[in-house]
LUMSE-507185 format. One record per residue: residue in one letter; x, y, z of N, C-alpha, C in turn. Coordinates in steps of 0.001 Angstrom, whole numbers, padded with zeros to 6 digits, always signed. Each point is the difference from the previous one (the first is absolute). Example, Ala and Ser with C-alpha at 12.3 -4.5 7.8 and 13.67 -1.06 7.14 Angstrom:
% LUMSE-507185
A+013190-005690+007800-000890+001190+000000+000900+001200+000000S-000350+001050-000720+000820+001190+000060-000770+001090+000730
This chain:
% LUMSE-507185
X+008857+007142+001356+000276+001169+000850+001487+000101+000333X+000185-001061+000547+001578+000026+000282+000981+000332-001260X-000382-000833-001080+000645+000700-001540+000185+001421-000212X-001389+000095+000130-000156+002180-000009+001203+000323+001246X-000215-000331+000727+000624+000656+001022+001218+000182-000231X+000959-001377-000610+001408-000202-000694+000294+000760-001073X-000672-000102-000997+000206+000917-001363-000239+001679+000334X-000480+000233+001085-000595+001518-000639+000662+000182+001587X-000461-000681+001452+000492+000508+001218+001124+000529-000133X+001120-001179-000055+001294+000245+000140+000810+001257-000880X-000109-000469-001391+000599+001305-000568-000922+001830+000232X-000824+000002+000566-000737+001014+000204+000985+000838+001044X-000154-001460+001099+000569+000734+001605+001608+000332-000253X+000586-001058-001095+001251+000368-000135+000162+001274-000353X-000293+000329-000904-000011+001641-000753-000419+000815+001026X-001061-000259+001144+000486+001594+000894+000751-000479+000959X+000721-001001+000670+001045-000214+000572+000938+001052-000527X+000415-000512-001958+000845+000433-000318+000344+001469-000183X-001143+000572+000139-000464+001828-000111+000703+000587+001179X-000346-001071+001457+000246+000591+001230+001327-000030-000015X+000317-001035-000295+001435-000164+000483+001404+000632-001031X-000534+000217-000955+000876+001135-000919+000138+001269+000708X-001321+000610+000374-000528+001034+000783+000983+000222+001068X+000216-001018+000665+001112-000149+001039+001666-000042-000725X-000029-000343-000404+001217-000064-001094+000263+001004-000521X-001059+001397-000595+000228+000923-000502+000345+001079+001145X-000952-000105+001132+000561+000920+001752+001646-000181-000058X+000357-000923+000376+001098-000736+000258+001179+000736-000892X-000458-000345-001216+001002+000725-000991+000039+001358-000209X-001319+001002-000113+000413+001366+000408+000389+000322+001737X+000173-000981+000999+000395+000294+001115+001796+000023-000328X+000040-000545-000981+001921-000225-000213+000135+001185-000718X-000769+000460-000998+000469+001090-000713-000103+001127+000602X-000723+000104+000906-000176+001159+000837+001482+000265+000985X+001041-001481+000014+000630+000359+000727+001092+000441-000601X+000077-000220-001638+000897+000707-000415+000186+001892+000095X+000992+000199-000429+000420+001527+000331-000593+000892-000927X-001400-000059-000239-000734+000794-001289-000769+001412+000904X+000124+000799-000692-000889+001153+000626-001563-000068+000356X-000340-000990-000899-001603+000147+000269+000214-001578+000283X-001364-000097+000805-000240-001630+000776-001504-000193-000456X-000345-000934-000676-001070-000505-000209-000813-000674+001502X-000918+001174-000010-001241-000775+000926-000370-001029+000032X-000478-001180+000495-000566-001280+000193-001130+000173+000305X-001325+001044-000416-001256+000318+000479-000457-000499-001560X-001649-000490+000861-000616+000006-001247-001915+000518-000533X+000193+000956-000275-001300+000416-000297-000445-000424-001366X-001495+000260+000119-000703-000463-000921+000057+000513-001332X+000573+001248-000029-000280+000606-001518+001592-000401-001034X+001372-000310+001107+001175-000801-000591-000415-001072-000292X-000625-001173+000786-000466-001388-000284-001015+000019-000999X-000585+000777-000230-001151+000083-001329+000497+000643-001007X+001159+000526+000016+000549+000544-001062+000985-001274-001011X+000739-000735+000796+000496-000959-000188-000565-001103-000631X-001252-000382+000969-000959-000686-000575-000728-000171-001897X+000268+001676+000602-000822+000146-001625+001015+000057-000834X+001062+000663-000201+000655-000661-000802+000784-000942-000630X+000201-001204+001587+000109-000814-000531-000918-001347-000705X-000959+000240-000210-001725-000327-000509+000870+000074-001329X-000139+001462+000000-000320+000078-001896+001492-000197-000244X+000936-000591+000308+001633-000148-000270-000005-001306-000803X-001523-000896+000450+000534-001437+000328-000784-000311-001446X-000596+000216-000624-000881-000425-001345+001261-001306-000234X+000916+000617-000637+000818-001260-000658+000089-001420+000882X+000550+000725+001526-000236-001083+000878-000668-000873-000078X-001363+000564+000321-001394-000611+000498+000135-001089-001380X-000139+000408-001348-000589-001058-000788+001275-000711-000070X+001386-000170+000207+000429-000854-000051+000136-001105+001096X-000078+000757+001028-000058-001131+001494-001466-000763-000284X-000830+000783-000207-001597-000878-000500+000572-001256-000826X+000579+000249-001307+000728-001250-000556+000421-000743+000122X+001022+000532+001014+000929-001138+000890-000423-001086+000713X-001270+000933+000736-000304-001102+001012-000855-000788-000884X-000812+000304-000899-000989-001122-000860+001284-001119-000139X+001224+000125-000983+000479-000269-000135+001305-001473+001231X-000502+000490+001349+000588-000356+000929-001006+000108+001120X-001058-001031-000227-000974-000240+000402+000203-000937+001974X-000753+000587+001040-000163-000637+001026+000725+000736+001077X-000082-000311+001260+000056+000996+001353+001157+000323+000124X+001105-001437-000421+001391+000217+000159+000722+000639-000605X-000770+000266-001486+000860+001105-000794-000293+001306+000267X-001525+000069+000789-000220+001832+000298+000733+000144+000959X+000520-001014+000539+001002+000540+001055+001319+000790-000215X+000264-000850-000806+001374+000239-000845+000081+000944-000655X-001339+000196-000796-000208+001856-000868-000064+001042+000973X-000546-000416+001434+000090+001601+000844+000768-000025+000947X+001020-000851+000727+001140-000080+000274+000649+000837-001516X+000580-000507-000562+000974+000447-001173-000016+001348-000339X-001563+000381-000289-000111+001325-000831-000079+000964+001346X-000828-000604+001112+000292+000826+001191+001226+000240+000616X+001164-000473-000079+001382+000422+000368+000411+000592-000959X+000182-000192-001477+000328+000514-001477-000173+001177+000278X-001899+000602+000512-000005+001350-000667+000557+000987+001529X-000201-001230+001206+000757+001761+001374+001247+000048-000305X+000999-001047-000744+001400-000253-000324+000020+001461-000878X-000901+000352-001030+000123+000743-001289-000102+001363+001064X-001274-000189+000586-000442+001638+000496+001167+000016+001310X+000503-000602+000832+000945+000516+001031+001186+000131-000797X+000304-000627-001242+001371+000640-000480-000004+001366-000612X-001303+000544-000642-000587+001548-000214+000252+000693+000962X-000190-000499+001378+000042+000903+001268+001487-000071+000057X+000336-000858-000392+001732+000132+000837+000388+000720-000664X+000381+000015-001657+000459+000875-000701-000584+001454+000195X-001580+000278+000061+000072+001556-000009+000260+000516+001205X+000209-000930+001093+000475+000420+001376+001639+001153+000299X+000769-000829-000833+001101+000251-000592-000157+000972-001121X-000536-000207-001163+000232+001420-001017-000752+001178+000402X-001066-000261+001385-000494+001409+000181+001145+000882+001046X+001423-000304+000501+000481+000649+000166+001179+000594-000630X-000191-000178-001489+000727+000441-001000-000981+001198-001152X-000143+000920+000106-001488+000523-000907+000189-000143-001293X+001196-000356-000505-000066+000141-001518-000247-001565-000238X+000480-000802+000455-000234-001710-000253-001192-000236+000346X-000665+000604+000746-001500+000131+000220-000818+000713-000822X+000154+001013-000576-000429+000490-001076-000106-001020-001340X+001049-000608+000055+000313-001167-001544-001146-001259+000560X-000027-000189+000850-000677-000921+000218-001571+000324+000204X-000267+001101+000490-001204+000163-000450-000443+000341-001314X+000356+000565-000645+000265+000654-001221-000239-001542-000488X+000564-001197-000366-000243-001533-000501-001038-000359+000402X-000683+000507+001429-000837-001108+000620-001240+000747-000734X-000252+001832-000363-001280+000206-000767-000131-000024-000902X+001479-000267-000792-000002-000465-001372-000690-001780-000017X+000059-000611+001212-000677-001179-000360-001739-000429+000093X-000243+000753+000882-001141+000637-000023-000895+000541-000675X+000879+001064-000943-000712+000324-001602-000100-001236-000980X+001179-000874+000476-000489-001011-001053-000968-000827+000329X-000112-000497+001481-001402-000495+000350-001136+000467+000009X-000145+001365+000001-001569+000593-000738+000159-000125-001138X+000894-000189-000963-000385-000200-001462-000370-001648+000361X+000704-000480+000596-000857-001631-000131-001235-000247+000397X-000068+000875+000778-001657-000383+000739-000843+000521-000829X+000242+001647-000407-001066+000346-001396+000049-000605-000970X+000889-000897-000589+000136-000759-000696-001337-001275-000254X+000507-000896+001422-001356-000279+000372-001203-000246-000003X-000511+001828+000368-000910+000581+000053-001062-000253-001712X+001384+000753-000595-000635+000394-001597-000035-001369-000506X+000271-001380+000545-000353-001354-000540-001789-000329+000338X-000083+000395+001360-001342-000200+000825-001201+000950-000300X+000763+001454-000555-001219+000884+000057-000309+000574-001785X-000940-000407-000495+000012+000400-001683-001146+000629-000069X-000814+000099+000551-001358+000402+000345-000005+001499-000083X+000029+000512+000642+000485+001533+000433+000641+000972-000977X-000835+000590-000990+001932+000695-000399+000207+001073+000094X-000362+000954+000989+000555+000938+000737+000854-000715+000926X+000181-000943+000971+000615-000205+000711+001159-000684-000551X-000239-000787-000868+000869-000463-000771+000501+000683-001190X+000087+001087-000450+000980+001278-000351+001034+000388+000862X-000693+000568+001438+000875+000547+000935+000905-001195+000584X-000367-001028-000340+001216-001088+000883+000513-000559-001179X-000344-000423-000948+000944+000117-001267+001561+000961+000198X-000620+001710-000181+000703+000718-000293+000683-000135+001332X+000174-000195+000963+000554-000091+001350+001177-001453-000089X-000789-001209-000434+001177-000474-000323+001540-000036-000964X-001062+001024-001212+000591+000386-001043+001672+000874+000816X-000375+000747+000510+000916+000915+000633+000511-000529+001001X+000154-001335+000737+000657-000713+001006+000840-000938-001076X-000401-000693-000739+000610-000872-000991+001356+000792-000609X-000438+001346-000008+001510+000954-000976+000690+000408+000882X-000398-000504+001506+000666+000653+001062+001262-000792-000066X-000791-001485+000293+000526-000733+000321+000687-000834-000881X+000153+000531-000950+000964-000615-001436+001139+000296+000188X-000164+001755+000692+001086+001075-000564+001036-000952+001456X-000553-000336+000930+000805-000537+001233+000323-001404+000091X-000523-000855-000990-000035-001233+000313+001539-000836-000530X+001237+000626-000197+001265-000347-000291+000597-000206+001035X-000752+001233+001190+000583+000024+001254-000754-001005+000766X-001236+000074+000665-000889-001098+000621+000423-001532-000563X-000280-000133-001336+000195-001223-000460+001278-001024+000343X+001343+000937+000355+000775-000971+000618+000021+000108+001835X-000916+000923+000396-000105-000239+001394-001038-000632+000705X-000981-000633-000976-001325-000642+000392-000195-000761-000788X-000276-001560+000644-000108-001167-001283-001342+000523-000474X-000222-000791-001142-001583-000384-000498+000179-000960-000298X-000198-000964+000990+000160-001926-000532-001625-000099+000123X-000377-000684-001227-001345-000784+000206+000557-001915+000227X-000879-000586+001072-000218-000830-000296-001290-000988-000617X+000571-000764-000829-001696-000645-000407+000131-001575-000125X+000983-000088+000459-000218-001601+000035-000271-000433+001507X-000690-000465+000299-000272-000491+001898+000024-001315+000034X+000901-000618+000427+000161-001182+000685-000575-000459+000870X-000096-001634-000087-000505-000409+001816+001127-000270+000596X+000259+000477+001104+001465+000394+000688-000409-001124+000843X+001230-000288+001156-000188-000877+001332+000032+001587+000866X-000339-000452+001272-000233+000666+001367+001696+001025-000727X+001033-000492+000921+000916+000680-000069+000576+001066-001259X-000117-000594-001097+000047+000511-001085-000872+001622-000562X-001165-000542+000987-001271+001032-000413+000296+000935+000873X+000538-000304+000882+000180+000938+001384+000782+000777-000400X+001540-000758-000689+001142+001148-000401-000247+000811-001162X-000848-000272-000560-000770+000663-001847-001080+000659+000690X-000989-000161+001048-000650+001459+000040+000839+001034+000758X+001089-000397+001103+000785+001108+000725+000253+000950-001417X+000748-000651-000819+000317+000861-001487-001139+000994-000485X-000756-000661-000131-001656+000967-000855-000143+001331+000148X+000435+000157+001285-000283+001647+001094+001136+000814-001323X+001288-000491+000345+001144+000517-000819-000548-000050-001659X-000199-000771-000615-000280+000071-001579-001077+000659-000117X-001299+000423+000393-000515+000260-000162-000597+001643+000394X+000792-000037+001226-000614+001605+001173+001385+000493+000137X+000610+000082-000453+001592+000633+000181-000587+001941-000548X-000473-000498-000880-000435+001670-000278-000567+000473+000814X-001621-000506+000796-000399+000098+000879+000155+000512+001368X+001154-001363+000375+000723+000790+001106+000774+001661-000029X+000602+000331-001278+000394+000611-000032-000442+001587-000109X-001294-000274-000314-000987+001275+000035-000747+000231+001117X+000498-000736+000999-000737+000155+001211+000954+001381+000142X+001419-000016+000010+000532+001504+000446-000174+001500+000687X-000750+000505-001511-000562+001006+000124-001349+000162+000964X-000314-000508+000352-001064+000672+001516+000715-000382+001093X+001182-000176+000427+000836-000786+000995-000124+001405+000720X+000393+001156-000657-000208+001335+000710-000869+000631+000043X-000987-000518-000067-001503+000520+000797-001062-001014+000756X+000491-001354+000041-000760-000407+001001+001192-000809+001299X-000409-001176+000673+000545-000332+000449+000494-001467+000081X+001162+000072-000477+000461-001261-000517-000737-001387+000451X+000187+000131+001235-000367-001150+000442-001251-000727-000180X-000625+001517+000526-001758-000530-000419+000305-000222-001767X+000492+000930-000449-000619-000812-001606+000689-001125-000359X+000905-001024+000411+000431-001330+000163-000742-000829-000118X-000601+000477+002063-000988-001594+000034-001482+000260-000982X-000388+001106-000378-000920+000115-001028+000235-000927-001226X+001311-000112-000441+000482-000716-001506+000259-001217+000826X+000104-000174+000665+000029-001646+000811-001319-000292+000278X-000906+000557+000240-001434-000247+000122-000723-000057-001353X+000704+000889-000492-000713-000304-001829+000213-001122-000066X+001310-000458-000012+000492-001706-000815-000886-000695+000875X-000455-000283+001078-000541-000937+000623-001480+000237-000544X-000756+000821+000298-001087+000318-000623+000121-000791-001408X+000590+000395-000936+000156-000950-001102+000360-000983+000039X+000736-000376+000612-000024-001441+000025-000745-000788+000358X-001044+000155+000986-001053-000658+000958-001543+000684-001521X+000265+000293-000656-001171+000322-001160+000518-000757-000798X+001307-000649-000396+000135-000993-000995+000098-001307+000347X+000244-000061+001060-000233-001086+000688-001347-000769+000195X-001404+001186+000166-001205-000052+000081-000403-000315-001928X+000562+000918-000637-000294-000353-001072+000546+000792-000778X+001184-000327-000850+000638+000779-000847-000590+000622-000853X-000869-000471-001145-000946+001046-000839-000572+001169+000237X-000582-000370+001495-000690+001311+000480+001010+000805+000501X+001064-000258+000180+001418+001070+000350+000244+000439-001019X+000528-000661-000497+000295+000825-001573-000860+000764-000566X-001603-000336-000152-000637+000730-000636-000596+001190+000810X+000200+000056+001254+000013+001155+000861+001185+000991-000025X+001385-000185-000129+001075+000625+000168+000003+001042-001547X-000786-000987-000987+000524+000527-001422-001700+001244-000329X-001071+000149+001149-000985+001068-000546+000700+001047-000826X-000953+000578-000181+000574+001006-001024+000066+001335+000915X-001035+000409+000990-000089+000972+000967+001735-000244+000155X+000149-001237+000934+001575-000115+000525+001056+000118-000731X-000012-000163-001401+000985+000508-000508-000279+001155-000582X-000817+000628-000397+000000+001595+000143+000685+000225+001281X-000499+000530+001235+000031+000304+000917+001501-000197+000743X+000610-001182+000178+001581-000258-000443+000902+000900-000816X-000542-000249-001367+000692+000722-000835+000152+001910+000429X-001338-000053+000197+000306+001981+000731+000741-000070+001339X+000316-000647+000525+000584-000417+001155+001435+000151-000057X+000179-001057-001107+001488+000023-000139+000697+001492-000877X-000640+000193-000320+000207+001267-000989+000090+001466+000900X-001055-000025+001230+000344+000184+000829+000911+000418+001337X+000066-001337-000158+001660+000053+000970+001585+000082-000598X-000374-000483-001125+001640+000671-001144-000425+001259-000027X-001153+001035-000110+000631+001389-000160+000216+000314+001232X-000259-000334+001149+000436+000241+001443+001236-000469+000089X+000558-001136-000603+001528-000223+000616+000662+000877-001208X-000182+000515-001491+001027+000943-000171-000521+001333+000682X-000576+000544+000377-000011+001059+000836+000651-000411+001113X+000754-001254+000696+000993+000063+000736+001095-000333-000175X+000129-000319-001237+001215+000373-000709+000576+001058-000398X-000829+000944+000028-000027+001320-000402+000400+001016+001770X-000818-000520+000605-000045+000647+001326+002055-000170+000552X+000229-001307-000295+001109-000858+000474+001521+001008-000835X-000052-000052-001129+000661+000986-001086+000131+001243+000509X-001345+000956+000300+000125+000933+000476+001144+000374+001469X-000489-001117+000428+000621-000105+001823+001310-000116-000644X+000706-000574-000494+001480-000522-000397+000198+001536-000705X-000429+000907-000672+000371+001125-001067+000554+000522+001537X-000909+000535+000864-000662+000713+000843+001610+000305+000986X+000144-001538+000648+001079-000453+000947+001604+000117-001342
């Protein structure tokens, strides 16, 4: 009993410690940006439909995540290393998403540098519904009406994203890793802080485009509640994380999602252009 309690207690309670107290960390830090000299001030409220918005997309963000942290930890087996994986990746990824906030804090009072930057962030987006239908058309062969229409859907994201990928490709890594080590405590700690960055850098960056229609804050601790949520499911049992994150419903459903919200952020790229012709 006491064993259970060590292996599974401790890193459990750590991970929503670590949820709360980012949470506090993230107040804190839009309380500073608010005091800069910007026209608009981000609210610190949080309703349910920002926090579930967040939530959900950061769910279907994490596929790559999920099965590689599942690895890791097989790989880096016992209480002291789950410590070290959600310490690490839990500072890694509010490090990634509060530096998103800082920067579009700043380019949203410029409209054309804000325009470029959204304009990148639904171009990354299109490329993550081609990954997720991608996916999809691995999992689903059965069907072939459905698998025509998502064929031809990736077909036409793939030529999208060819015609752009000279530009993306030097502004977003694609590092795979596949070799996993058994690390020590410290070591593992400073190599998962990294993971968030090698792996969700695109991620973060497509959060953008709904920045102007919900509310920042709430959709934060939503993507801070995702990671914990996942983490406390791989922790419980990585297989069943992974093989939950990767359904096929969820990556359909993702994929129209993201596809989604890139034609909503160039329609505010478009909106943004106009305003600049206009003035």
């Amino acid at each position: 009993m006491r064993n259970i309690l060590r292996e599974q207690g401790i890193p459990l309670s750590l991970t929503v410690l670590t949820f709360i107290t980012l949470c506090f960390i993230l107040y804190g830090f839009i309380f500073l940006l608010n005091l800069l000299p910007t026209t608009e001030k981000i609210e610190p409220v949080l309703r349910k439909r920002d926090i579930l918005i967040g939530l959900t997309i950061y769910l279907k963000t994490s596929i790559d995540f999920a099965i590689f942290m599942g690895n890791l930890m097989i790989s880096n087996p016992g209480w002291k290393k789950r410590i070290a994986i959600e310490l690490g990746t839990g500072v890694g990824h509010a490090t990634g998403t509060l530096l998103i906030l800082l920067i579009w804090n700043f380019l949203r009072e410029v409209p054309i540098l804000m325009a470029i930057m959204i304009s990148l962030a639904s171009l990354v987006l299109l490329r993550m519904a081609e990954e997720s239908i991608g996916e999809f058309l691995l999992t689903q062969t059965t069907r072939k009406h459905v698998h025509r229409v998502t064929s031809f859907m990736h077909t036409q994201l793939a030529f999208i994203n060819k015609l752009f990928k000279p530009v993306l490709g030097k502004l977003i890594p694609n590092a795979s890793i596949t070799n996993i080590k058994t690390l020590s405590f410290f070591n593992l700690f400073i190599f998962a802080l990294t993971v968030p960055f090698i792996l969700g850098l695109d991620d973060f960056a497509g959060y953008i485009p709904v920045f102007s229609i919900i509310n920042v804050f709430g959709f934060a601790v939503g993507v801070f509640l995702g990671h914990m949520i996942l983490n406390l499911g791989l922790f419980l049992s990585p297989k069943t994380t992974i093989k939950l994150v990767k359904t096929p419903i969820i990556l359909i459903v993702g994929a129209g999602a993201f596809i989604g919200i890139a034609l909503w952020g160039f329609y505010e790229v478009l909106h943004l252009l106009l305003k600049i012709v206009v003035q």
